[in-house]
C-alpha positions as CSV (number, residue, x, y, z in Angstrom):
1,X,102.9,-73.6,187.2
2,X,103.2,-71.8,190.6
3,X,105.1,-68.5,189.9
4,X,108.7,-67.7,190.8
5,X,108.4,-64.4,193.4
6,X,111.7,-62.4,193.5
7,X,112.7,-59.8,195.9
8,X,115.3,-57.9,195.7
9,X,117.1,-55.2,198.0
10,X,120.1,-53.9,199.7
11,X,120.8,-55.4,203.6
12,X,118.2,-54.3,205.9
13,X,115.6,-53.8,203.9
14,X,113.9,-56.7,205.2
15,X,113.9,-59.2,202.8
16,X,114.5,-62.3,204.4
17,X,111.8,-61.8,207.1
18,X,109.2,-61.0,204.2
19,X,110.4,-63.7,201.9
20,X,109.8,-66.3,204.9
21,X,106.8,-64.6,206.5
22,X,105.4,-64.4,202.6
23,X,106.8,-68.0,201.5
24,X,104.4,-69.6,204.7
25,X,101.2,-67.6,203.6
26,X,101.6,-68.8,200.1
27,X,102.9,-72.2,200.5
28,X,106.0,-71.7,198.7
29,X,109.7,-73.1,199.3
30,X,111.2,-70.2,200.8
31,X,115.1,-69.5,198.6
32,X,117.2,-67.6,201.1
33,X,120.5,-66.5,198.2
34,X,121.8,-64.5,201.0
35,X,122.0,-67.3,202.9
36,X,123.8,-68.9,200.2
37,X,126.5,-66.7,199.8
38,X,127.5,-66.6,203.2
39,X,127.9,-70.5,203.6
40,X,130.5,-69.7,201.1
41,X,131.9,-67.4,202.6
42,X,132.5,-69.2,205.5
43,X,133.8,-72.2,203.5
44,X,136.4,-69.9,202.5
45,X,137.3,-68.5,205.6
46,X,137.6,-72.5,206.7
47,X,139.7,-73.4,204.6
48,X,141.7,-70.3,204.8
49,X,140.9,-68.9,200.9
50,X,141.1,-65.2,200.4
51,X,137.4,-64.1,199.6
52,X,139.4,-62.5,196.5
53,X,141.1,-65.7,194.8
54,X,138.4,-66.3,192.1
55,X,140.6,-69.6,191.4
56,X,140.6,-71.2,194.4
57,X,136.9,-70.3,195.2
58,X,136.3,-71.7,191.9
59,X,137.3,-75.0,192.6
60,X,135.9,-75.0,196.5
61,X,132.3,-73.9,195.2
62,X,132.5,-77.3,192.6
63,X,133.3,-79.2,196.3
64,X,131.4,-78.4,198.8
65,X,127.7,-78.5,199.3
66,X,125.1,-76.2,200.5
67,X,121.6,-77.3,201.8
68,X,118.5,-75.2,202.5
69,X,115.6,-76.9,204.6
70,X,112.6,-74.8,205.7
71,X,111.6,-75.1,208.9
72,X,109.2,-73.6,211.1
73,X,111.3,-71.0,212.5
74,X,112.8,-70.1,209.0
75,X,115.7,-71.7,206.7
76,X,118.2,-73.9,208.6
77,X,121.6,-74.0,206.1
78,X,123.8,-77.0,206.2
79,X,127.2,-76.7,204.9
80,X,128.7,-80.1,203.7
81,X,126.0,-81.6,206.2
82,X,127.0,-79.5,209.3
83,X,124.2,-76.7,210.5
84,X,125.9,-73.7,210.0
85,X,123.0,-71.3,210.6
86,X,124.2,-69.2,213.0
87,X,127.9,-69.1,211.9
88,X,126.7,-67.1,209.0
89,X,125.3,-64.6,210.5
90,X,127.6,-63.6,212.1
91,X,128.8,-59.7,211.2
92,X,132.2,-61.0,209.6
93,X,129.8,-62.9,207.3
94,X,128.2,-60.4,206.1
95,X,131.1,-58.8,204.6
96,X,132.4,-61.5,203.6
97,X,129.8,-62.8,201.5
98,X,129.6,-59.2,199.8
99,X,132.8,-60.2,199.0
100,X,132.7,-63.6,197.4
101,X,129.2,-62.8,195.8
102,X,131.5,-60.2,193.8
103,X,133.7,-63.0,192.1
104,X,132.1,-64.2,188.6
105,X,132.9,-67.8,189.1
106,X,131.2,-68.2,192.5
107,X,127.9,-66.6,191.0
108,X,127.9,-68.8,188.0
109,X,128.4,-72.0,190.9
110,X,125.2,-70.1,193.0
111,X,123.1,-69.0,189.9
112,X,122.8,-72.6,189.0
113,X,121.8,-73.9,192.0
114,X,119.5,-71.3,192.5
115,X,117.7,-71.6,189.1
116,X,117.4,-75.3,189.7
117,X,115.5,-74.6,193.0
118,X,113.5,-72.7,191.3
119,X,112.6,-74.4,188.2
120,X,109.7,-76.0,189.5
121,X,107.9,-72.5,190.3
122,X,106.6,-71.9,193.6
123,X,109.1,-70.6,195.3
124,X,109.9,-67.1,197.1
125,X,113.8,-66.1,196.2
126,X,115.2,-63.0,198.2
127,X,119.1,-61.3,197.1
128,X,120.4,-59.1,194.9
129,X,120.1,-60.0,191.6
130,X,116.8,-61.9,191.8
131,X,114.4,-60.1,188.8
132,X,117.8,-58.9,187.6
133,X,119.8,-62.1,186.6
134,X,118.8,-65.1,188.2
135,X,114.6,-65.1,187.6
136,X,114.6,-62.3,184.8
137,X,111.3,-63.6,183.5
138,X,109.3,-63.6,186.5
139,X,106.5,-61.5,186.6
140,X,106.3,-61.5,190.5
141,X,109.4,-59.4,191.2
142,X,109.6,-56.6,193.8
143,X,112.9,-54.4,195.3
144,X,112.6,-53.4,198.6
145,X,114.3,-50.7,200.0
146,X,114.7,-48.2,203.3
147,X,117.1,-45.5,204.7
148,X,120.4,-46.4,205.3
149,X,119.8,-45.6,209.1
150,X,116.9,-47.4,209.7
151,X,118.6,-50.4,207.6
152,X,121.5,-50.6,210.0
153,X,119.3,-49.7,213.2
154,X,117.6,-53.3,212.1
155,X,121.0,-54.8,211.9
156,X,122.5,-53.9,215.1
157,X,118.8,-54.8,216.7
158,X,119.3,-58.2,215.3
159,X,122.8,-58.8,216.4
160,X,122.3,-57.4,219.8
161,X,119.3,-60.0,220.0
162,X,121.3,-62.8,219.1
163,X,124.2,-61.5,222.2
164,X,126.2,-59.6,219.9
165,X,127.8,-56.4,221.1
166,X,128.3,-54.6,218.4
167,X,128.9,-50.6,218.2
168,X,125.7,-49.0,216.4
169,X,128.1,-46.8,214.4
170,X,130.5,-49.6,213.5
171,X,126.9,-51.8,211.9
172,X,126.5,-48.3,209.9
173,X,129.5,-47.9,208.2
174,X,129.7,-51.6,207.8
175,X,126.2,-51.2,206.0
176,X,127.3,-48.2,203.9
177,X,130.2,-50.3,202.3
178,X,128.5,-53.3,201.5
179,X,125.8,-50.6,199.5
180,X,128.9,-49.2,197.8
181,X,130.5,-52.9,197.4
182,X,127.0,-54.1,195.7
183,X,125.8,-51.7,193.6
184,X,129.7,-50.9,192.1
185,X,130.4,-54.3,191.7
186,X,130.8,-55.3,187.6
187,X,129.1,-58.9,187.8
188,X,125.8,-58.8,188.8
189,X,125.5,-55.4,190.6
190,X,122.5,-55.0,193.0
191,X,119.9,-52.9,191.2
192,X,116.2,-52.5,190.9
193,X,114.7,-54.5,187.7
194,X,112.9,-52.1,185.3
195,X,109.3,-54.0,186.1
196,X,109.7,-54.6,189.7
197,X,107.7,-53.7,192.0
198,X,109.3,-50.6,194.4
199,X,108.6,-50.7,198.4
200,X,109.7,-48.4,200.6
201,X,109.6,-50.4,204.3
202,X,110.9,-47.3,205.8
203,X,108.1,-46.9,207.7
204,X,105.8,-49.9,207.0
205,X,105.8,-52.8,209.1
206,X,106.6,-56.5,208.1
207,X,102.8,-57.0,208.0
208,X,102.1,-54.4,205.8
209,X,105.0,-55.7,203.5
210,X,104.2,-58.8,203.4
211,X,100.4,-58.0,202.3
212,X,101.5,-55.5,199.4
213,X,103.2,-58.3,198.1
214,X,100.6,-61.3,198.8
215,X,98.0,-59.6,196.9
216,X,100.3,-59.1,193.6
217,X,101.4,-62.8,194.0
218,X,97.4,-63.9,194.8
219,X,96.8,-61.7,191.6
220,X,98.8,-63.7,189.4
221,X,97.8,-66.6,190.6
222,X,94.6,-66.4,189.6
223,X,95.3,-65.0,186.0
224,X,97.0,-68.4,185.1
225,X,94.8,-70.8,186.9
């Protein structure tokens, strides 16, 4: 079987780009958790839940339903069938999924669905708890880090892309909380697994990333064909 690849990392670090730009090279279903997160965080915000009432997100999570398709431009997330792929980008999402990824019973609801996605190997899984929790046996896992600064610098490039105008300073601090939310959180905190593999992007490009990692992955591959 096709192995599971998990990367892991705080907001910024490029994950997402990587898992997709990685996930098209190998030919594996690309399992954005981020992603996943945020549609329910903007379920909640819907249906007017407070991202802190562990009951009532409880009981949404076991309603609604969240789709991932792969397309050629990267993942497309329907929420209860509607395309919500932009509306969970936006910078309220972010924090808001820090949020909701914090409560115990909305991970258990996620951690399911993501192990059943992944179950069949072959598949490329970018969060926070990856190698940690979710795939702790994989032997492809790899945290990927960079400066705080150059973390929200590729933030606030992103939004300003997309036609947001949003202060640099004000992506900053937002980026410094959700650190401090992640890593402090009891459940599931965002940390580096003990055997994963540690890449600074800093100062490497997507490219580069992206081929650190291919060769580990092609490396396995060939030790359990």
């Amino acid at each position: 079987m096709k192995p599971v690849v998990a990367i892991d990392g705080p907001s910024g670090s490029g994950k997402s780009t990587v898992a997709r730009m990685l996930s098209e090279k190998l030919g594996y279903l690309h399992l954005d958790t981020g992603a996943m997160y945020r549609a329910v965080a903007l379920a909640a915000r819907n249906k007017g839940i407070s991202f802190e009432d562990a009951p009532a997100l409880d009981r949404m999570c076991g309603e609604i339903h969240i789709e991932l398709h792969q397309d050629p431009g990267g993942i497309r997330v329907l929420l209860d069938g509607e395309n919500v792929t932009e509306k969970i980008r936006l910078p309220e999402m972010s924090m808001g999924s820090s949020a909701v990824s914090a409560v115990p019973e909305v991970r258990t609801h996620m951690v399911r669905l993501q192990r059943e996605v992944g179950g069949r190997g072959g598949v490329v899984a970018e969060g926070r708890d990856m190698g940690t929790v979710v795939f702790p046996d994989s032997k492809a896992k790899f945290f990927l880090d960079a400066s705080t600064h150059v973390r929200a610098r590729r933030r606030w490039l992103e939004l300003k892309a997309k036609g947001h105008q949003e202060e640099f300073r004000t992506v900053l601090e937002e980026m410094v909380q959700r650190d401090l939310n992640d890593s402090s959180r009891g459940n599931s905190p965002l940390r580096r697994a003990d055997d994963a593999v540690l890449v600074d992007t800093t100062d490497k490009t997507v490219e580069e990333v992206v081929q650190i990692l291919l060769e580990r992955v092609r490396e396995l591959e060939r030790l359990h064909d």
